[in-house]
Phi, psi and omega in degrees: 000153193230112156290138188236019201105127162300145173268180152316309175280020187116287180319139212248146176234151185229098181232178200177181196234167189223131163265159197216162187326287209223040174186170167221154181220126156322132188219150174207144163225140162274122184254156143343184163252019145239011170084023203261302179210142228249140214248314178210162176207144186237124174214147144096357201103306236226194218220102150284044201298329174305283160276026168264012190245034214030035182275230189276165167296160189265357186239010178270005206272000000 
């Protein structure tokens, strides 16, 4: 994982690649604008908000 910066909108990005069994993918996570707690995660294409706020993983499916 990488700091990347405060956004315009407040929010802090964070990106890295996440290993998996038999592949990897790009992750990107988003904090408040207090660096606190994670708002969104991006894998996959797609915006997971659902589990950067702890519900399920997007990869338990």
């Amino acid at each position: 994982m990488k700091y990347e910066g405060q956004r315009t909108d407040g929010t802090h990005a964070m990106n890295g690649t996440i290993y998996l069994e038999n592949r990897s993918d790009d992750i990107q996570c988003s904090y408040d604008a207090a660096g606190t707690t994670m708002v969104d995660f991006f894998a996959d294409g797609k915006s997971w908000p659902e589990f950067a706020k702890g519900g399920k993983s997007p990869y338990m499916d």
